[in-house]
N, C-alpha and C positions, 0 to 999 in steps of 0.2 A: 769256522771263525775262531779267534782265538780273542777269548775273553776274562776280561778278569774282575773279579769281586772283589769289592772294599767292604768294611766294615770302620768307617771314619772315629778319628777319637775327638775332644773337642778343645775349644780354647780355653786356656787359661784364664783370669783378667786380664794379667799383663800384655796377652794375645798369642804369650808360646801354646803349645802344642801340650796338651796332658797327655804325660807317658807315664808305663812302670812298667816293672820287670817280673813281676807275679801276682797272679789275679784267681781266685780262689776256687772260678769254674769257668766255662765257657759258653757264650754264643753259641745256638746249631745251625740257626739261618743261610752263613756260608757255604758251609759242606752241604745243608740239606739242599740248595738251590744247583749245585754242582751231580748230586744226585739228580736231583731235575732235569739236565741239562742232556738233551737228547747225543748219541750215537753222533763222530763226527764232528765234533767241537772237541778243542783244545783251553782246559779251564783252568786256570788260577785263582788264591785268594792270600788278603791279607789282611789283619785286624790291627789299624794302626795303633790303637793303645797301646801292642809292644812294638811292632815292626812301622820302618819307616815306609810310605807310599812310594812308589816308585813315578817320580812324576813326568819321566822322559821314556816309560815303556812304549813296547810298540804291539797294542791290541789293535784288535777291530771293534770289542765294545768292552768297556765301563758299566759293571754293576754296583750301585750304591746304595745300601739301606742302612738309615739313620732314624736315631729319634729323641725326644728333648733336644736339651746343647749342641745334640752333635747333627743337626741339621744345618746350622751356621757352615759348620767343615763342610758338608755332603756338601752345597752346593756350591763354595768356594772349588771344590776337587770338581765338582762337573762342569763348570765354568771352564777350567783350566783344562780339562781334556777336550771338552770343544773348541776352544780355542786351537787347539793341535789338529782335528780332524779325525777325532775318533769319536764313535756314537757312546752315549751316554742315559742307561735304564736307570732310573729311583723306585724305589720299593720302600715299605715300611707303613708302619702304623700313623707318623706323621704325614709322609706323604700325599696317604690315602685319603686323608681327611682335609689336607690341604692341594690334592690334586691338580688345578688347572695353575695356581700360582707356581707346582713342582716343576710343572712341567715347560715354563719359562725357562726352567737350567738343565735341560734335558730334551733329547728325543723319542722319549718312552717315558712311562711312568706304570707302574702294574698297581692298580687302584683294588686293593683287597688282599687275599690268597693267589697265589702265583699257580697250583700244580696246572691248573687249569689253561692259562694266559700264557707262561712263562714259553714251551714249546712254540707256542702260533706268534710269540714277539720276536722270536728268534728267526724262522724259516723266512717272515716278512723284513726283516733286515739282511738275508741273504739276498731278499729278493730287490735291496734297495728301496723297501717303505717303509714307514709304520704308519699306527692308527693314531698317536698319539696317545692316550689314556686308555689303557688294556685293565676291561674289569670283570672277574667272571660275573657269569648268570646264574651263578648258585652254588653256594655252600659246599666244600667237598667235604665226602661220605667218612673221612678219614681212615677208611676202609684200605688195605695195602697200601702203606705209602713208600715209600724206595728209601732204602736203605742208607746207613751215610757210612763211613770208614771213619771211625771215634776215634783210630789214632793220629787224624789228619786235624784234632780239633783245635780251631785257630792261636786258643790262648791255651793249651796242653802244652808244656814242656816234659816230652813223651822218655825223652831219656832221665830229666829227673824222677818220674813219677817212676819209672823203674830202679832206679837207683838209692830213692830215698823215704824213709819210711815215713820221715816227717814232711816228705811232698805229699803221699799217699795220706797221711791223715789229713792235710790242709785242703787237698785239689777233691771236688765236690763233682762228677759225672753226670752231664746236661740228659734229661729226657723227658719227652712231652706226652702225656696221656691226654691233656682235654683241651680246646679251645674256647673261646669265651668267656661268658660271663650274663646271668640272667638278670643282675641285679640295675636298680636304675641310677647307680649315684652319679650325678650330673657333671661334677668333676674329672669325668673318671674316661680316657682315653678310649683302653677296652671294650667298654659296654658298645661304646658309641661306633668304633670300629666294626665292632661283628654285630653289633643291633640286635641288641640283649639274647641273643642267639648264644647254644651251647650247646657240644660234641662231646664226646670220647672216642677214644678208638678202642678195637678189640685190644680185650684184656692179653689174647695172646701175642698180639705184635708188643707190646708195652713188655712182655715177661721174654721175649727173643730177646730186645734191648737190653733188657737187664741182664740177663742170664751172658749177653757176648761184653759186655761192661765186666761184669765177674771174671767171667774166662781172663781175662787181662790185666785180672789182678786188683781189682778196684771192689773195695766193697758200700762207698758214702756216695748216695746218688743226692744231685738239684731235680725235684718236679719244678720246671720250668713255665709252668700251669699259672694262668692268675686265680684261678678259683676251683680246685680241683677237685672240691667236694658238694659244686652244686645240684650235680647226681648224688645224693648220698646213696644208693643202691647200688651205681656203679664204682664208686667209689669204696663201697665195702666186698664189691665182690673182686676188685683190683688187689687191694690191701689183705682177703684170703688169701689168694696166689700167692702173694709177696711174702707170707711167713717162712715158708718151707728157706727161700734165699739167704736172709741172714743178712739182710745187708742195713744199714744204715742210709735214711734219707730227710731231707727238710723240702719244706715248700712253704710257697703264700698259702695262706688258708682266710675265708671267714672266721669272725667267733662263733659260727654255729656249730662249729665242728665238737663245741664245749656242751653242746645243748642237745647231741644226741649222744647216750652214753656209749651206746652199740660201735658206731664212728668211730669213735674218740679210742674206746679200747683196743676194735684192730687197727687202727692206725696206729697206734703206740708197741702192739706185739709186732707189728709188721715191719717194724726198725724206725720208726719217726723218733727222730732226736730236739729238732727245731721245728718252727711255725714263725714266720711273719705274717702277723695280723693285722688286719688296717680297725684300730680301734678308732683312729681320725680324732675324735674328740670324746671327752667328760660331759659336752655339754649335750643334752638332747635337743637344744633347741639350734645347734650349730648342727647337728647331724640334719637333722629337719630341713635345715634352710638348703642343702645340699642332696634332699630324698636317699640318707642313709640311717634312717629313720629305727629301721630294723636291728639296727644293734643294739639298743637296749645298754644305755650305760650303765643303769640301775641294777644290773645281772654283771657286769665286768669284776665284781671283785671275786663272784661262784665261779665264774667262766674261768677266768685263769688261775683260781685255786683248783677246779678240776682236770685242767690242763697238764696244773706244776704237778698234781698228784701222781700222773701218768707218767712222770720222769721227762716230761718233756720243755726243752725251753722257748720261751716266748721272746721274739722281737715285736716290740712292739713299734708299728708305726702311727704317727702322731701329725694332726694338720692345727698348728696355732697359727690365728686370725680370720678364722671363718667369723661369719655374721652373728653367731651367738655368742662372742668370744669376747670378754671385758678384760680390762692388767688385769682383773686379781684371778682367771683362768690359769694364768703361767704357776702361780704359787700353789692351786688346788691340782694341776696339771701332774707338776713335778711329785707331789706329796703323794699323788697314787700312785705313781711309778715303781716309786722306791717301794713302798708299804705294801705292794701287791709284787715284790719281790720279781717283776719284770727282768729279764735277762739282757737285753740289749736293745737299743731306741734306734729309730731312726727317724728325725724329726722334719718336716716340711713345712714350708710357706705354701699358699694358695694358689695355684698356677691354674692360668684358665688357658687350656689345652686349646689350641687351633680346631673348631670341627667341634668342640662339646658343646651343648646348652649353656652350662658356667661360659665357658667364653662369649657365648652370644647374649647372654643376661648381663655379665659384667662390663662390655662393650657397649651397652645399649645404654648401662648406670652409667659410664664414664668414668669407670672407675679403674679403667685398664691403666698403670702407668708406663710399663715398660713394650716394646715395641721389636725389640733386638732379642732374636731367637736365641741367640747365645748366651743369654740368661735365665732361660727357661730350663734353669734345675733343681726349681724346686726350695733352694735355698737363696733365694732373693727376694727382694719386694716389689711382687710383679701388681697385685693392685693395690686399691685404695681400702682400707677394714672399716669396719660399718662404725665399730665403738671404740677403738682408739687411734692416732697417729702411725702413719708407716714406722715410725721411727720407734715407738713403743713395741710397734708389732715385733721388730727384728732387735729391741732389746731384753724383748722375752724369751724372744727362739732362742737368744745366745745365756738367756737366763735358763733356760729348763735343758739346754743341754751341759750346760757345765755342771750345773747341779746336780744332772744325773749323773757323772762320769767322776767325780770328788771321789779320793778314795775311800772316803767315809759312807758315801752312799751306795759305791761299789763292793763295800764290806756287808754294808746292811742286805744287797740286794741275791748274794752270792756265798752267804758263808751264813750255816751253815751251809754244804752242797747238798741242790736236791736234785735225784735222777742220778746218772754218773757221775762219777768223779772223775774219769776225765773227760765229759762235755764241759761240766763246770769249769773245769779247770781251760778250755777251749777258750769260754767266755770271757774266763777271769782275764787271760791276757790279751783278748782281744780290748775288753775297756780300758785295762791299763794302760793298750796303744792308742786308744782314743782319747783317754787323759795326758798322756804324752803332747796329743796332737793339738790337742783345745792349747794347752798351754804354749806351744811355739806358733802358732796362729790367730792372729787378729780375729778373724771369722770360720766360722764353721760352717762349710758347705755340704750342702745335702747330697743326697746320689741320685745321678743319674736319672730319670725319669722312664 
């Protein structure tokens, strides 16, 4: 069959199409699914955030996996190739959690990890069936998994990164060591998706990836991981291996990573330059309402002074209008930020995720106000907040993000430089592009979910 894979971008407000021309790492989902893709199949793919969808091609099947915003697109594009007569698979972490409604815009839906489903969805569409909602029966071992070709990666611009030294310092090399996540926070897509379940894979398939990343010139890897160090043992014997390489990489972390010193130091010799953190909130009683309990606000200013120590920078991410959340959170909000010397924010509104506890607690309060998937990014006012007005809530988000990005507070948060000089220097112009941005823009939209 000859099949093609999308990777949808999402809408705008005005309803156009969000595009750009350089994006700082890649997606592997595409390529790693074309890996999947048994002997005998003809596969394509394309990541509409640069490239345009081709919406008059002539496959036999439509592969779609979307998530947040960009479920709105996924199922306008699956809509519109069935209407044509071509079959149409949905995948993804949305999906899965929203399965039987996916599958209303679709002839397949792969409800989980595909290595397992994706071959036996294929052979029964050769064969003119499907089951409908394809879900494995267990966890894979992540044990050999098939390989991808990293120069085919969707949003790679494979002749710049060879040609430009300032593409190679900006463009960040996708690789996945762990899946999951053990933790409960209720908000939280992830947990709920793998059911507080969590893997790794051998250390040595993770150092092949590296090691053919290097070969090619690339030394700044993305762990793609949402929690990469909830094996702290495997996670330290990963970050051994990885010193001899010499390479540069960031990921999401826990603040625990702060709380084991062993962790924290080979992660830092082992080339970690950045950490996004979900600190969520200052408040413990908002982490509480949410069972993210275990972060310990009352330890965030040790935690990321032992972090900044390590030369390493922190993004911090940030949830204002959870339930513990009053106006004057936004002003104690902001004021830690800067004073704990923070490197980059990234600030969210409360989105109760299709498929989580939070959505079915907030549904049940009525306190859902938005209904239109295409706003599900995070940066809207998707429900009602316990202790002040919507309206309050989203004139805080726009208050603690400007606050952070003032060149003054950009000065306070970044100068002196600590760690490199030129990470810092990474960051310094990364916020001045986000001070740029607050200022030619009415609103400040979060990322991508």
């Amino acid at each position: 069959m000859r099949i093609h894979l999308i990777s949808p971008t999402h809408y705008n407000a005005d309803g156009s199409l969000h595009k750009t021309t350089r994006y700082w790492t890649s997606g592997l989902t595409l390529p790693y699914l074309k890996a999947l893709t048994p002997p005998g199949h003809e596969v394509s793919m394309v990541d509409e955030l640069f490239y345009d969808v081709d919406l008059n091609g002539t496959w036999d099947v439509v592969g779609i996996t979307a998530m947040g915003p960009q479920i709105t697109r996924a199922y306008d594009l699956a809509d519109h190739f069935r209407r044509r007569g071509i079959r149409v698979v949905l995948g993804g972490t949305w999906v899965t959690l929203t399965a039987e409604e996916s599958l209303k815009h679709a002839d397949a839906v792969v409800a989980g990890e595909a290595e397992q489903v994706w071959p036996q969805l294929l052979a029964d569409f050769c064969e003119g069936r499907s089951r409908g909602i394809y879900r494995a029966a267990a966890w894979h071992d992540l044990q050999g998994l098939p390989r991808i070709d990293y120069t085919t990666l969707p949003l790679l611009k494979y002749d710049a990164f060879k040609a430009s030294w300032l593409y190679r310092m900006y463009f960040h090399w996708p690789v996945v060591f762990s899946r999951g996540c053990p933790h409960p926070c209720e908000y939280c897509a992830v947990q709920t998706y793998y059911r507080r379940s969590f893997r790794t894979r051998p250390v040595d398939d993770v150092l092949e990836d590296l090691r053919t990343i290097k070969a090619l010139g690339a030394n700044r890897i993305l762990f793609l991981d949402d929690n990469p160090i909830a094996h702290p043992e495997a996670a330290k014997e990963l970050f051994r291996a990885m010193i001899p390489l010499r390479l540069k990489w960031a990921s999401q972390s826990t603040i625990n990573i702060a709380r084991d010193p062993e962790l924290l130091d080979l992660a830092a010799r082992s080339g970690c330059v950045s950490l996004s953190i979900g600190l969520e909130s200052i408040n413990e009683d908002s982490l509480e309402s949410v069972r993210k309990g275990f972060n310990l606000p009352r330890r965030f200013s040790g935690d990321l002074a032992a972090i900044r120590a390590k030369g390493i920078q922190v993004i911090a991410l940030l949830m204002v209008g959870l339930d513990g959340d009053s106006t004057d959170t936004f002003r104690r909000s902001l004021e830690f930020l800067i004073d704990n010397k923070v490197s980059f924010l990234k600030l969210f509104t409360p989105c109760p995720y299709p498929g989580t506890k939070y959505y079915d607690d907030m549904a049940q309060a009525g306190r859902i106000t938005v209904q239109d998937w295409g706003r599900y990014d995070y940066g809207s006012p998707l429900i009602r907040p316990a202790q002040m007005t919507t309206d309050e809530m989203m004139a805080g988000f726009k208050y603690v993000y400007e606050g952070f990005y003032t060149t003054r507070a950009i000065a306070k948060r970044l100068l002196p430089p600590g760690g490199s000089y030129v990470e810092t220097l990474a960051y310094l112009v990364a916020n001045l592009k986000v001070n740029r941005y607050l200022r030619s823009h009415e609103n400040a939209w979060a990322t991508i979910s």
